[in-house]
PAZALUM-421922 format. One record per residue (C-alpha): residue in three letters; x, y, z. Coordinates in steps of 0.25 Angstrom, whole numbers, padded with zeros to 4 digits, always signed. Layout:
REM PAZALUM-421922
ALAXYZ ...
***
This chain:
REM PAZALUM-421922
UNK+0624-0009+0485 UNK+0614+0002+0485 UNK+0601-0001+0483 UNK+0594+0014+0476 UNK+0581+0007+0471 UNK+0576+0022+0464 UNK+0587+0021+0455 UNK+0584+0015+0440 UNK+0599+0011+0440 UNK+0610+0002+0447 UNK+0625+0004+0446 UNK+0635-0009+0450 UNK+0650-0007+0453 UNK+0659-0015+0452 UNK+0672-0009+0459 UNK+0686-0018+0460 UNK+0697-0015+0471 UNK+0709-0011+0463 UNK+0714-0001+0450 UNK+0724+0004+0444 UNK+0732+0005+0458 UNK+0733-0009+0459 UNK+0742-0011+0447 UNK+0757-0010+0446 UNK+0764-0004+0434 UNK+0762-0016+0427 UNK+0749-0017+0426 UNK+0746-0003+0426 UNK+0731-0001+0420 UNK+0729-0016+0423 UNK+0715-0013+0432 UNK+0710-0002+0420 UNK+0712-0013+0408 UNK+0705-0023+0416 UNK+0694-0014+0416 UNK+0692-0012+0402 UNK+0693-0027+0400 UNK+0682-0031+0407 UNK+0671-0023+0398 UNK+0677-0031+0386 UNK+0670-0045+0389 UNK+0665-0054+0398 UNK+0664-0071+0396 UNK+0650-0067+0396 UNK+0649-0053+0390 UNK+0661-0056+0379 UNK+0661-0040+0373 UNK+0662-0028+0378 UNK+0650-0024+0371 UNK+0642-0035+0379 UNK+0646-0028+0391 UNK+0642-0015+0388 UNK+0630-0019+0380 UNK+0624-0024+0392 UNK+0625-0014+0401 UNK+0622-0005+0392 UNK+0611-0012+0386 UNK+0602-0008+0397 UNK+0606+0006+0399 UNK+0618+0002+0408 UNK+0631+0010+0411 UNK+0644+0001+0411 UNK+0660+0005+0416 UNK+0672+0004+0426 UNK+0685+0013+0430 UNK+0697+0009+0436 UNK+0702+0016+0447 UNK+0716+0016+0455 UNK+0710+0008+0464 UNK+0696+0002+0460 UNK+0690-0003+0446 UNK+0675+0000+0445 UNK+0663-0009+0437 UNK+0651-0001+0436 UNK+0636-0001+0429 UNK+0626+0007+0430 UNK+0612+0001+0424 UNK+0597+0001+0426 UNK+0594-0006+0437 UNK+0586-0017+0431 UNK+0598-0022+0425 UNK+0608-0022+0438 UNK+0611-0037+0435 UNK+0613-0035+0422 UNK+0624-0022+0426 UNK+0630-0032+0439 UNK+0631-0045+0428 UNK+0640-0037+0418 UNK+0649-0030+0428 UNK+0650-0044+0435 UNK+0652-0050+0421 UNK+0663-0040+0417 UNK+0672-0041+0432 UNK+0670-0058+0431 UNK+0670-0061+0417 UNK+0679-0051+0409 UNK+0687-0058+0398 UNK+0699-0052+0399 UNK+0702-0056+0382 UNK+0715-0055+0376 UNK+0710-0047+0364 UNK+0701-0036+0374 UNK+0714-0035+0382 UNK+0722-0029+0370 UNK+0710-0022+0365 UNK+0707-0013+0376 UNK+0722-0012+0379 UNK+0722-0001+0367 UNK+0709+0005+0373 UNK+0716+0008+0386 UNK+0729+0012+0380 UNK+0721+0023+0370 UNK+0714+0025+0385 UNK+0727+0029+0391 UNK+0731+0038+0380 UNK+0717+0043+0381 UNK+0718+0050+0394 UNK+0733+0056+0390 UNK+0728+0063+0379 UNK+0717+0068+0390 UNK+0726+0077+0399 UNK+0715+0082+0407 UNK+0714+0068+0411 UNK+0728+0064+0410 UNK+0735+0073+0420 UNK+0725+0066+0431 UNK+0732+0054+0428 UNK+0747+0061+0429 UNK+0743+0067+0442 UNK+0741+0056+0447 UNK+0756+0049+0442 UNK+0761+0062+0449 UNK+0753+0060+0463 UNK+0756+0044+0461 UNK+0769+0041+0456 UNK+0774+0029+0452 UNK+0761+0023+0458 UNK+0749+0016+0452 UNK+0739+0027+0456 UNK+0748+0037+0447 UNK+0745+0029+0436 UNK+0735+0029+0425 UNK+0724+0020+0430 UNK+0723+0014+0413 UNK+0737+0012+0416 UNK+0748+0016+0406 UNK+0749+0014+0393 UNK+0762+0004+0394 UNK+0755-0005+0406 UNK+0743-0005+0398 UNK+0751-0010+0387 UNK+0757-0021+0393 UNK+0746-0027+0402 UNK+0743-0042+0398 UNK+0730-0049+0398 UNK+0737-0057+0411 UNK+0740-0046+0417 UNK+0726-0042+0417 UNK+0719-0055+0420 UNK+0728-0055+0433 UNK+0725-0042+0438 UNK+0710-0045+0435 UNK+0710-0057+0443 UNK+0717-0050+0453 UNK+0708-0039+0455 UNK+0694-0043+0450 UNK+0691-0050+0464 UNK+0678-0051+0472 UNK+0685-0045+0485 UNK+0689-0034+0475 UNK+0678-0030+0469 UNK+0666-0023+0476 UNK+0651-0021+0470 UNK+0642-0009+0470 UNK+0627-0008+0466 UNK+0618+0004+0468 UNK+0605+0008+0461 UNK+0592-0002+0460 UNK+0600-0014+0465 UNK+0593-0026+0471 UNK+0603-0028+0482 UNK+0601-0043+0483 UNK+0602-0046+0468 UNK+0615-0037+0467 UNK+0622-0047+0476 UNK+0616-0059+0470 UNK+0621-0055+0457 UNK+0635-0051+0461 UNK+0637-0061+0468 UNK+0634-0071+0456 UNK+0639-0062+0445 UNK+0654-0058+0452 UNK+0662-0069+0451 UNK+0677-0064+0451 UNK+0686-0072+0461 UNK+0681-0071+0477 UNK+0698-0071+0482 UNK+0706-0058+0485 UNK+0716-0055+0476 UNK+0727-0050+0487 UNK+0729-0038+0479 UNK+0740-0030+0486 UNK+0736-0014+0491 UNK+0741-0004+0483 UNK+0754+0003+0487 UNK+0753+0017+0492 UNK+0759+0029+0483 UNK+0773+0034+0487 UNK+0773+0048+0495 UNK+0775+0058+0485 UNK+0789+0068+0485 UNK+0784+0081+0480 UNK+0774+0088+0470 UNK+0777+0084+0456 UNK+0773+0089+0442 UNK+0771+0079+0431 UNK+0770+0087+0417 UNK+0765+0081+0404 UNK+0768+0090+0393 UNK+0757+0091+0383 UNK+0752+0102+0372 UNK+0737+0104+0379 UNK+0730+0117+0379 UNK+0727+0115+0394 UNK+0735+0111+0405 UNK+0729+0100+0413 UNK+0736+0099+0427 UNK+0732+0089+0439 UNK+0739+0092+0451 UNK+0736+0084+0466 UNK+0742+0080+0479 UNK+0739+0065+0487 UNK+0728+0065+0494 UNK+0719+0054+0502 UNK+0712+0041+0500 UNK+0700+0038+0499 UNK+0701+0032+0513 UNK+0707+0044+0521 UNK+0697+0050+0529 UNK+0700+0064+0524 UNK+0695+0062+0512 UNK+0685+0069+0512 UNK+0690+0082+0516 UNK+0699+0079+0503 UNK+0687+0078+0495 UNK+0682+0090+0500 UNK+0695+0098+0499 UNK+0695+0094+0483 UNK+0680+0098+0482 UNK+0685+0111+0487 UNK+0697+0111+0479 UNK+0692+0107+0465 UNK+0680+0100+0465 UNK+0670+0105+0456 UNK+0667+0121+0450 UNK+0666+0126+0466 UNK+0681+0124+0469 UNK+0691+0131+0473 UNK+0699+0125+0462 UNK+0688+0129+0452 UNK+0685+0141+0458 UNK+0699+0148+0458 UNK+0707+0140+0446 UNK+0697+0142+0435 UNK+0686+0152+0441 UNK+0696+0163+0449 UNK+0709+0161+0440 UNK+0702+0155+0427 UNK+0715+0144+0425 UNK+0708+0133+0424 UNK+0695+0128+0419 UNK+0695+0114+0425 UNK+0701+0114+0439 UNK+0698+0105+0449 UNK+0702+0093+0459 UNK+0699+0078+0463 UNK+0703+0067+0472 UNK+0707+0053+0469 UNK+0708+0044+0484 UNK+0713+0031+0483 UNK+0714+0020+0494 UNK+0727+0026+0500 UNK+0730+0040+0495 UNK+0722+0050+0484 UNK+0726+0061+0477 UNK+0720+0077+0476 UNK+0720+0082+0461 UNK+0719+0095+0454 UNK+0717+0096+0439 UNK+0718+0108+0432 UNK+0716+0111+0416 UNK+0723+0125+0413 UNK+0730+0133+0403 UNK+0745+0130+0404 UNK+0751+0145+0405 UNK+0741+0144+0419 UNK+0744+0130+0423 UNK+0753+0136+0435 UNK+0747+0147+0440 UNK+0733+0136+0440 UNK+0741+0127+0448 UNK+0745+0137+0458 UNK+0731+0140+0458 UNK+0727+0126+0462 UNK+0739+0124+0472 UNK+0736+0135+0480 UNK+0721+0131+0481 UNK+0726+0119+0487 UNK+0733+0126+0498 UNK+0722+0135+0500 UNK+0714+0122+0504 UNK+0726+0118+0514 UNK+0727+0133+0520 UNK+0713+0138+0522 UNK+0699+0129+0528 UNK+0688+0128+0517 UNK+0677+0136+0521 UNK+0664+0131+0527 UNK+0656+0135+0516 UNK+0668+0128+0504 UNK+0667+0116+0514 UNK+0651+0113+0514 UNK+0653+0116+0499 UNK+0663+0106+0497 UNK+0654+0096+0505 UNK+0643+0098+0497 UNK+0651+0096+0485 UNK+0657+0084+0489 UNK+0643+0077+0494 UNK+0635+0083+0483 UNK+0644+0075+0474 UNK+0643+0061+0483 UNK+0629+0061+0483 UNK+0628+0065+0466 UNK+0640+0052+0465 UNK+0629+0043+0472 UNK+0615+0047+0463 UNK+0619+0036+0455 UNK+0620+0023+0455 UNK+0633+0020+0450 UNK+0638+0030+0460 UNK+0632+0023+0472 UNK+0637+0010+0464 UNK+0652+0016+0464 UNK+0651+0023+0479 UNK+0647+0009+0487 UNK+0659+0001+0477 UNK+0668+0012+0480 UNK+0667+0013+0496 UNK+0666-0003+0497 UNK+0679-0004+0487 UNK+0689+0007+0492 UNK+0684+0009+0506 UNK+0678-0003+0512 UNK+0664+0006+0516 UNK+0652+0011+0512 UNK+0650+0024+0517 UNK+0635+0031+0515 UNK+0635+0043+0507 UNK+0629+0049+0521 UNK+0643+0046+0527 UNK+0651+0050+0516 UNK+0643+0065+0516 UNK+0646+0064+0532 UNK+0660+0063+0530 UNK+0661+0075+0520 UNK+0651+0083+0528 UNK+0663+0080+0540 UNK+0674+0088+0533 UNK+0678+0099+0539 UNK+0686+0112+0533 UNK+0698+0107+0541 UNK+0697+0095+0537 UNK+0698+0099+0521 UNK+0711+0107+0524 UNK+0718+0097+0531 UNK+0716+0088+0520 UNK+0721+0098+0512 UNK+0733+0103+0519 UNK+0735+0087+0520 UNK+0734+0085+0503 UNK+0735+0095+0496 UNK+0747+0100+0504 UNK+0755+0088+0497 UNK+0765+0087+0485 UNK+0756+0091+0475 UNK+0758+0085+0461 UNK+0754+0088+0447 UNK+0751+0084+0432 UNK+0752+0092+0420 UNK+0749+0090+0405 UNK+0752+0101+0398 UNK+0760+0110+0389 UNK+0772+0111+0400 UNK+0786+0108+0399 UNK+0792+0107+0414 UNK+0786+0102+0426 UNK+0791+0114+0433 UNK+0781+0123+0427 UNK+0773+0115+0438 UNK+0780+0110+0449 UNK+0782+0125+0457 UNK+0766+0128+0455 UNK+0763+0115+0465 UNK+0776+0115+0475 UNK+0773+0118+0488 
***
């Protein structure tokens, strides 16, 4: 909990070990469909519209995401009505229906879902890079799933993974804003009633090594090209992680990077260029997405591979370091104005690495970086097999696949 009494808000999460990573090829989208389900109808709220109209009755905010790893429960409502927002999230993780007829209702909504996002290629390639970096692993598929898993999953099979995974010693609480420390606890401790035992949930099996770059092409009549293209990285746990975050600030992170910079500014070949990170508990991946004409698609990834290895060969300066600090504290400290983020902040450290670090120690260990540092990381990373995803009016993989061989 943290306790900010001049806010007029409080923000509650509910954060669940274990997403879309957890589950085999069978019950692939499993942890998403269980998601929706729950906002259809509690024993005590029977109807979706109860749910919302509750929260929302008071000016409230309701939602969750699944992630590979996690699946989130939040609300974000005035803070005279906390236990109002901590009985209906407690309601919807305890006392969920689960009915027949809502299973096969949102079934066709996360099946038009799915074909949603494919007709979104923007959007799409994200989820093709990461089957390239990932193959043949859950954390290279969809986290909705596919469209014949979600075809085929049964109401058991979602009751059994729901009882597997919606545990007390998997589920950590946050609570930030006007929150009356003592109530909150009194409240959950009343409210949460999902069973008390571990589940013996086995850990997740780390990805193979990778053999080579690789280029997987989806051939499509768009105007643009959309390209993603990204090397394995670090987990959220390695202790260079910061130095990655500051090499992809530097690389792509917002309209000051060298990515923005040289790609669209000096060259004009794209006009939305940039790069992110996704860490997970044992690896994480690097990522550049770029949205460009497809008579320069080549010459743009040239463009891009050989800021990467600018990165490797030469040490930022002093003066493109301290901005990339900045940058990246700047940003912490925006993330943690609100309550939800402070909310989300303490569930995620407590869930995924077992502290809670001050953002005074987190600035620290930023401000810690050095130049050398950044480079080795990156010497480290994006010297690796580099992989990419196309969608796009292209007929052979080979148009690619000499632009990122080393």
């Amino acid at each position: 909990m943290a306790p900010m009494p001049e806010r007029l808000s409080a923000s509650l999460v509910f954060m669940f070990g274990g997403g879309s990573r957890l589950e085999d090829d069978r019950l692939a989208g499993v942890s998403h469909f269980i998601e929706h389900l729950l906002f259809k109808g509690t024993r005590r709220r029977p109807t979706s519209k109860e749910i919302a109209d509750a929260i929302e009755g008071v000016g409230g905010f309701i939602n969750a995401s699944t992630d590979k790893e996690l699946t989130a429960y939040w609300t974000r409502v005035p803070a005279e009505h906390l236990q109002l927002g901590l009985d209906v999230l407690a309601d919807i993780v305890s006392n969920s229906k689960l009915a027949p007829d809502d299973v096969e209702r949102e079934r066709m909504v996360i099946l038009e879902e799915l074909k949603m996002y494919q007709d979104q290629p923007q959007d799409y390639v994200l989820n093709l890079l990461e089957e390239v970096i990932w193959p043949e692993h859950p954390l290279g598929r969809d986290i909705a799933g596919t469209e014949q898993s979600v075809a085929r999953l049964t109401r058991d099979d979602i009751l059994e993974y729901a009882d597997a995974h919606y545990r007390l010693p998997n589920l950590v609480i946050g609570a930030a804003g006007a929150v009356d420390e003592d109530e909150t606890i009194a409240a959950v401790s009343s409210r949460v009633t999902l069973p008390s035992e571990p589940n013996g949930l086995m850990s997740p099996e780390p990805p193979a090594p990778l053999n080579g770059p690789h280029v997987m092409l989806r051939r499509k009549r768009t105007e643009q090209a959309h390209i993603c293209l990204g090397v394995r990285a670090l987990s959220y746990l390695h202790p260079d992680r910061y130095a990655l975050d500051l090499l992809n600030t530097v690389l792509g992170e917002g309209m000051s990077s060298r990515l923005f910079l040289n790609i669209r500014e000096r060259l004009g070949l794209a006009y939305d260029v940039h790069s992110f990170t996704q860490k997970h508990r044992d690896t994480g991946h690097l990522g550049v997405y770029l949205g460009v004409d497809p008579k320069k698609a080549v010459e743009a990834i040239k463009a891009v591979v050989a800021e990467m290895i600018e990165l490797c060969d030469r040490d930022l300066s002093d003066e493109e370091l301290q901005r990339a600090k900045e940058f990246t504290k700047g940003r912490l400290r925006l993330d943690l104005e609100t309550t939800n983020g402070v909310a989300f902040w303490l569930t995620y450290q407590e869930l995924l690495l077992g502290e809670i670090r001050s953002i005074e120690d987190e600035l620290r260990l930023v401000d810690a970086v050095s130049a050398s540092d950044v480079r080795r990381v990156a010497n480290s990373v994006l010297r690796s097999p580099i992989q990419m995803a196309v969608i796009g009016p292209f007929t052979k993989e080979s148009t690619f696949e000499t632009a990122i061989e080393s």
